[in-house]
C-alpha positions as CSV (number, residue, x, y, z in Angstrom):
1,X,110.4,-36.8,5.3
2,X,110.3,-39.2,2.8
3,X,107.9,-39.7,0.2
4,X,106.6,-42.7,1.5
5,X,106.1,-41.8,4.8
6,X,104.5,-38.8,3.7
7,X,101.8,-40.9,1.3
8,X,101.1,-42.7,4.2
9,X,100.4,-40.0,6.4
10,X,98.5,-38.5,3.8
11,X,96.7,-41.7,3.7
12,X,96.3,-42.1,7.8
13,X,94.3,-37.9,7.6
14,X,92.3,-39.0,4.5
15,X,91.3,-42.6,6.0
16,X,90.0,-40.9,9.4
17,X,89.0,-37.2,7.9
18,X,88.9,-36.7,4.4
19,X,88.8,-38.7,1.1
20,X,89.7,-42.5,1.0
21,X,89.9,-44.3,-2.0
22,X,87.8,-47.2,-0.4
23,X,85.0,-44.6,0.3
24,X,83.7,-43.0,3.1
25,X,85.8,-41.4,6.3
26,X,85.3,-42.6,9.6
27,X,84.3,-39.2,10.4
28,X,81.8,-39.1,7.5
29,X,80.3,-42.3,8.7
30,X,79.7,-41.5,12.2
31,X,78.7,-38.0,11.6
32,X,75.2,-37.7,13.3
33,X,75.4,-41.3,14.4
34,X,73.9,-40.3,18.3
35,X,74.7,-42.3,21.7
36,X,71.8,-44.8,21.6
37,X,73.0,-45.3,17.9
38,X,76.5,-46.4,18.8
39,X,75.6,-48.2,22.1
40,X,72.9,-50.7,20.5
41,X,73.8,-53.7,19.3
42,X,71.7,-55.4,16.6
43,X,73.8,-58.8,16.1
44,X,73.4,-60.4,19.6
45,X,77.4,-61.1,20.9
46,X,78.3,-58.9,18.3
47,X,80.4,-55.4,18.6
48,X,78.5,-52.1,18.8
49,X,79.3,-49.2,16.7
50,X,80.7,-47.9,20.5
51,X,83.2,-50.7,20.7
52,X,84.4,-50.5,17.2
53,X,85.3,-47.1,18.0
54,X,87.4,-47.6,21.2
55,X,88.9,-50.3,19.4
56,X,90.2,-48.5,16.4
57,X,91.4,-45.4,18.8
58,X,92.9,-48.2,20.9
59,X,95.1,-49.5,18.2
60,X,96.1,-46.2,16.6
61,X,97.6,-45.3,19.8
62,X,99.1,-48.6,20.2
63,X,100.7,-47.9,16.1
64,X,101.8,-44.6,17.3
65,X,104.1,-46.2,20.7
66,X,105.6,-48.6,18.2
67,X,106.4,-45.9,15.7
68,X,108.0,-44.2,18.9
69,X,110.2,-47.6,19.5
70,X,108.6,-49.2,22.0
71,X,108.0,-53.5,21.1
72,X,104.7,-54.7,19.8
73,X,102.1,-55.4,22.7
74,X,98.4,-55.1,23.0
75,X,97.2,-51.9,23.8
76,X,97.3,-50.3,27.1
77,X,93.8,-50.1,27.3
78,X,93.3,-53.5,25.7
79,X,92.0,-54.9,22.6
80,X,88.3,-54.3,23.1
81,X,87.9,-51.4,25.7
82,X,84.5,-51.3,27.2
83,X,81.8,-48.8,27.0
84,X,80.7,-46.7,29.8
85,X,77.8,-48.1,31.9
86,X,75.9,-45.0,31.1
87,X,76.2,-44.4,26.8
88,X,75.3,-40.5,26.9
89,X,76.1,-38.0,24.5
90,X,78.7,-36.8,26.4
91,X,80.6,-40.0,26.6
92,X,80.3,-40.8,23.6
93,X,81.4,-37.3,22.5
94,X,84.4,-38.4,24.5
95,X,84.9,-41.5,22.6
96,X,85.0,-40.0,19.3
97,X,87.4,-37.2,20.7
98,X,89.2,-39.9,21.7
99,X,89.6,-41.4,18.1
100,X,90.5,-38.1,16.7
101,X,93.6,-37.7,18.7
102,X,94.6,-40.8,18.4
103,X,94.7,-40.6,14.4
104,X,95.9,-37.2,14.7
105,X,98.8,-38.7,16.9
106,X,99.7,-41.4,14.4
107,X,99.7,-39.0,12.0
108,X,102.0,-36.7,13.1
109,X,104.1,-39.5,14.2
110,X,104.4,-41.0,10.7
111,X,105.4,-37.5,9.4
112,X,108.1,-37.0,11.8
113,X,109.6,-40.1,10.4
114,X,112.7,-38.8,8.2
115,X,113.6,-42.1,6.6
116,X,110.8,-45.0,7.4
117,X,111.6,-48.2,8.0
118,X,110.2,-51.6,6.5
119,X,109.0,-52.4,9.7
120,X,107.3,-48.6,10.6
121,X,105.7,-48.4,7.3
122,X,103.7,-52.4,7.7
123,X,102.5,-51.0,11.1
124,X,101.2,-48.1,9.7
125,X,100.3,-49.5,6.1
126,X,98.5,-52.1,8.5
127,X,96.7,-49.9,11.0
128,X,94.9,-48.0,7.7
129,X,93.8,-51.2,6.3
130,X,92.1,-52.1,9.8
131,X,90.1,-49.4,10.1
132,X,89.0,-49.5,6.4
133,X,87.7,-52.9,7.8
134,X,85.9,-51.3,11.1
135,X,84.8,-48.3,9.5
136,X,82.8,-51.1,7.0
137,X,81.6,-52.9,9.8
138,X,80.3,-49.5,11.1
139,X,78.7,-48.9,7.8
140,X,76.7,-52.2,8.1
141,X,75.9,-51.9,11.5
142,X,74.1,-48.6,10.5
143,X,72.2,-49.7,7.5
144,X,70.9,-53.0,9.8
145,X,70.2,-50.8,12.4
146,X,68.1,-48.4,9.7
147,X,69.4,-44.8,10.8
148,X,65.7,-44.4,10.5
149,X,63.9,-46.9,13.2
150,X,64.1,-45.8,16.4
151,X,65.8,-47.8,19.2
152,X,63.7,-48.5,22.9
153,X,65.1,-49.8,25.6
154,X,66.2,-49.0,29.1
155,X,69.2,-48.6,30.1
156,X,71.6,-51.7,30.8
157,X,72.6,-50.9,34.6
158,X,68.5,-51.4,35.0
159,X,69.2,-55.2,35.1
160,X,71.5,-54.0,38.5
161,X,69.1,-52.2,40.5
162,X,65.7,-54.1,39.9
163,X,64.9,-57.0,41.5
164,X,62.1,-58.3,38.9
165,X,61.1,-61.5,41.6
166,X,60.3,-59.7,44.3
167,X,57.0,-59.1,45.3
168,X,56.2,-55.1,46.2
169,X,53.3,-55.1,48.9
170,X,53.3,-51.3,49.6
171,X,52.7,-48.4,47.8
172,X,55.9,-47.6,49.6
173,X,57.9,-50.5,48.1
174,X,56.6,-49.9,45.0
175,X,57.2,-46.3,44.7
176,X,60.8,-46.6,45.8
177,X,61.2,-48.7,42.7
178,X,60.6,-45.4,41.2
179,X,62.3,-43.3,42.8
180,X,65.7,-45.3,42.7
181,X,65.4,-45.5,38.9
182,X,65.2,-41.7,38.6
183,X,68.3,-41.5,41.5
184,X,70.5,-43.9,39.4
185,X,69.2,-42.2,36.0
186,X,71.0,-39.3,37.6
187,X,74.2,-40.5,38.9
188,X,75.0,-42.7,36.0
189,X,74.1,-39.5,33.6
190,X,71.3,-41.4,31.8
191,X,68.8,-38.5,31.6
192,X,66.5,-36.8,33.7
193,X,65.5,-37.1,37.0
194,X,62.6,-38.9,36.5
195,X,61.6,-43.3,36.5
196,X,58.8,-44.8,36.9
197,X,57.7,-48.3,37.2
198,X,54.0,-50.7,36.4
199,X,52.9,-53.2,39.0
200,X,49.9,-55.5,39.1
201,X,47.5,-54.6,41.9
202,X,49.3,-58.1,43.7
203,X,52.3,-56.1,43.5
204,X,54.3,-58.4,40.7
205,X,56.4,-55.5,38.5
206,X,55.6,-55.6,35.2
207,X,57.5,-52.7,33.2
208,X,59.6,-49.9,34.5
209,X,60.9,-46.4,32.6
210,X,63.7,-43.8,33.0
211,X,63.5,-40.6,31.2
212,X,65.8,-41.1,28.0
213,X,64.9,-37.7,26.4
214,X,68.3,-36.5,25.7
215,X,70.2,-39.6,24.9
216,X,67.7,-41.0,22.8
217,X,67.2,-38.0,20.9
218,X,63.6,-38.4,21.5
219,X,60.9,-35.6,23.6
220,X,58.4,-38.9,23.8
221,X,61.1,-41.3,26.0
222,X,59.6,-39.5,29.5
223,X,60.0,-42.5,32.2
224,X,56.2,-42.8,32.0
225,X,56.2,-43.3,28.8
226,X,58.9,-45.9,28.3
227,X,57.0,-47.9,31.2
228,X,53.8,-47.9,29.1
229,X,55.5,-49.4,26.0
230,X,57.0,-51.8,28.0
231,X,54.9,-53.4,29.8
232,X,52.4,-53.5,26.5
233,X,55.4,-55.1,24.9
234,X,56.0,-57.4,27.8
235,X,52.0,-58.6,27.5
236,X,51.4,-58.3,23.6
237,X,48.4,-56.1,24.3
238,X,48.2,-52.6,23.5
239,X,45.9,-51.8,26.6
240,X,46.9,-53.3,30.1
241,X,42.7,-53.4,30.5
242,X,42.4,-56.3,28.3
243,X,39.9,-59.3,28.5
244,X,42.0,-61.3,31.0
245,X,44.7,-59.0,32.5
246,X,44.9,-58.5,36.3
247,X,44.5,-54.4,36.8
248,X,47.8,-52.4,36.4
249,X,48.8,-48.8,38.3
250,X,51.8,-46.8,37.4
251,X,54.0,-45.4,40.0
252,X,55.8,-42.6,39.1
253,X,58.5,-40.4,40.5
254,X,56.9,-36.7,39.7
255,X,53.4,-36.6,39.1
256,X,52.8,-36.8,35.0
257,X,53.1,-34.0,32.7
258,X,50.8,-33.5,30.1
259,X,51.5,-35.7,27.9
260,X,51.8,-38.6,30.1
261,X,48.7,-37.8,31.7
262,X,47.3,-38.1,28.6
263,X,48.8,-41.7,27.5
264,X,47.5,-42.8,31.0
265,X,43.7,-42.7,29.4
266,X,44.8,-45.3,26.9
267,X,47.7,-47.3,28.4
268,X,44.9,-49.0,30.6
269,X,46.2,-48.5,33.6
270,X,43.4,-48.1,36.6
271,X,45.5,-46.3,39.1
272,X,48.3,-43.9,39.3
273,X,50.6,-43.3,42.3
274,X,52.9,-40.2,42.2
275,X,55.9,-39.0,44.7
276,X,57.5,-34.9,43.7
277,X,54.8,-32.9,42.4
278,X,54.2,-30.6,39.4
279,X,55.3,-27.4,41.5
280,X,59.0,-29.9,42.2
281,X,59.6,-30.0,38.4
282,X,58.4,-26.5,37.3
283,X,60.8,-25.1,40.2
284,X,63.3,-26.8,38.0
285,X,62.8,-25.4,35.1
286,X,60.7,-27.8,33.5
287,X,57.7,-27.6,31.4
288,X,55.0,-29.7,32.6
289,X,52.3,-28.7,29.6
290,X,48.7,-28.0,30.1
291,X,47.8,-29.9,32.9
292,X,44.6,-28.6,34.9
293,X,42.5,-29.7,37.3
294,X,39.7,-30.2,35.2
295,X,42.4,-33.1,33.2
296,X,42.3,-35.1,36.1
297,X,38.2,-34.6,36.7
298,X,38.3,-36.1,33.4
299,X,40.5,-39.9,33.7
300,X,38.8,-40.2,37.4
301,X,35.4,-39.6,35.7
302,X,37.0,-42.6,33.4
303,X,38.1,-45.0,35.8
304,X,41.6,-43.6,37.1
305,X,42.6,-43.4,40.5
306,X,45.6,-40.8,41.7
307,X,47.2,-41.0,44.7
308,X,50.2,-38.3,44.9
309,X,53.2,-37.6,47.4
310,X,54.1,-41.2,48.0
311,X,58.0,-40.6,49.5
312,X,57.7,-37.0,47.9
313,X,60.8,-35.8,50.1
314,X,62.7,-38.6,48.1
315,X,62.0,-37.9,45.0
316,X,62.7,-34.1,45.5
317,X,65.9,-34.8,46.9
318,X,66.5,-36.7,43.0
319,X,65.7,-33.5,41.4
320,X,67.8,-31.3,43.4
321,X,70.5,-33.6,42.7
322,X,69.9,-33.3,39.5
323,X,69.9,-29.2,39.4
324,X,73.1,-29.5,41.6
325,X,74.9,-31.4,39.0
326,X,73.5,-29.2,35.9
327,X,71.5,-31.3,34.6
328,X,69.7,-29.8,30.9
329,X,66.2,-29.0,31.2
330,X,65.3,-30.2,28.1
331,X,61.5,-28.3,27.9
332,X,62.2,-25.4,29.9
């Protein structure tokens, strides 16, 4: 090997894993950067920290079939590889995997290079200095982000399955609303079995939730709750009782644990509709918190309706799914 191709090897490990003289390592800036981190994207039309990532892994690969003697082309996978519809840990797990062979790939490649040529050493030379670009972008992305705020939003295949014009008559129609946001929160690995959804007693949907517990990084993102904040976002009112507002009621897909019930009190909604019930979840595994019967006593003696096992048998066929597939019980 020759000395240059061994400084630039040396240079391709420090630039991914180690110690770069322009600063940081890609792997010391997106250590503890999560999935909802790397999926968001706070320049609108702008790359997320998610794209950047495929893209640099992309390219590295592309380096390393060039170093191999194959002609210059775009990568196999393309210049801008898309993220998965459902950004969870584990996919994105996969993505940084991803980037780690590839650099480790290149790598090797360079240092199997006995005398480098002109050519081999400007597609190397020129690979390091485009990740020293991305990796800054990353960098920025993070500080306008603020690895401190925290990041609420539904998923994006949301936009797929709910028909926001249509008019839900039923407590049927309503509830399957529910119900097919907890299914599709299972099969595209977006959390846990649970959605929910708020309606207007005319039936006009106003907000809907999916449990984001575990790729948010968050206990408080249960389905219920995400469909509070919502639709008080959605209305610029921090109660859905206020002077003016038509009266709400929250469908849900298992009836609410603890700490939902409790938000119910002050989210303002008047009624709540549920499908599985408690015993559904705990047979799971999960914890449903002190919940007694004397809890409900106390939002009906308040104002708040409950109707439960609206399509029960659909939404426990959501959390066996979910079991089946291994789903984490988070609270168990």
């Amino acid at each position: 090997m020759t000395t240059e191709a061994a400084r630039i090897a040396d240079d391709i490990r420090r630039a991914y894993d180690g110690n770069p003289w322009h600063g940081l390592s890609v792997t010391a800036i997106l250590e503890g950067v999560t999935a909802a981190e790397a999926a968001a994207r706070p320049i609108p039309n702008a790359h997320t920290i998610w794209e950047l990532v495929l893209h640099m892994a992309a390219w590295a690969g592309e380096v390393t079939r060039r170093l191999g003697g194959a002609a210059p082309a775009e990568p196999a996978e393309g210049d801008w590889p898309a993220m998965p519809a459902a950004p969870t840990e584990a996919a994105w797990a996969e993505a940084k995997a991803r980037l780690g062979e590839a650099h480790a790939d290149l790598t090797a490649a360079v240092a199997a290079i006995e005398q480098i040529s002109g050519a081999d050493a400007h597609a190397a030379n020129g690979l390091l200095q485009h990740d020293a670009y991305h990796s800054g972008q990353v960098s920025l992305l993070l500080k306008l982000a603020g690895r401190k705020a925290v990041t609420i939003a539904c998923p994006p295949w949301v936009a797929d399955v709910v028909d926001w014009e249509t008019r839900y008559p039923t407590d049927e129609a309503r509830m399957r609303v529910a119900v097919t946001l907890a299914r599709e929160n299972v099969s595209r690995g977006g959390g846990g079995p649970f959605g929910a959804a708020i309606f207007q007693s005319d039936g006009r949907l106003v907000s809907v939730g999916v449990n984001s517990v575990v790729p948010s990084a968050n206990s408080a993102l249960h389905a219920e709750m995400m469909a509070f904040m919502m639709a008080e976002h959605r209305l610029g009112s921090f109660t859905l009782e206020a002077d003016g507002l038509p009266v709400h009621e929250l469908f849900t897909s298992c009836e609410p644990c603890a700490m939902c019930l409790g938000a119910t009190l002050w989210s303002g909604v008047r009624r709540v509709v549920s499908a599985a019930a408690r015993a559904d979840a705990l047979r799971l595994g999960f914890e449903e918190g002190p919940v007694f019967p004397e809890s409900f006593v106390y939002l009906e003696e308040r104002g708040v309706r409950f109707t439960r096992e609206v399509l029960r048998a659909e939404a426990r066929a959501v959390l066996e799914a979910y079991r089946e597939k291994g789903g984490p019980v988070y609270n168990g």
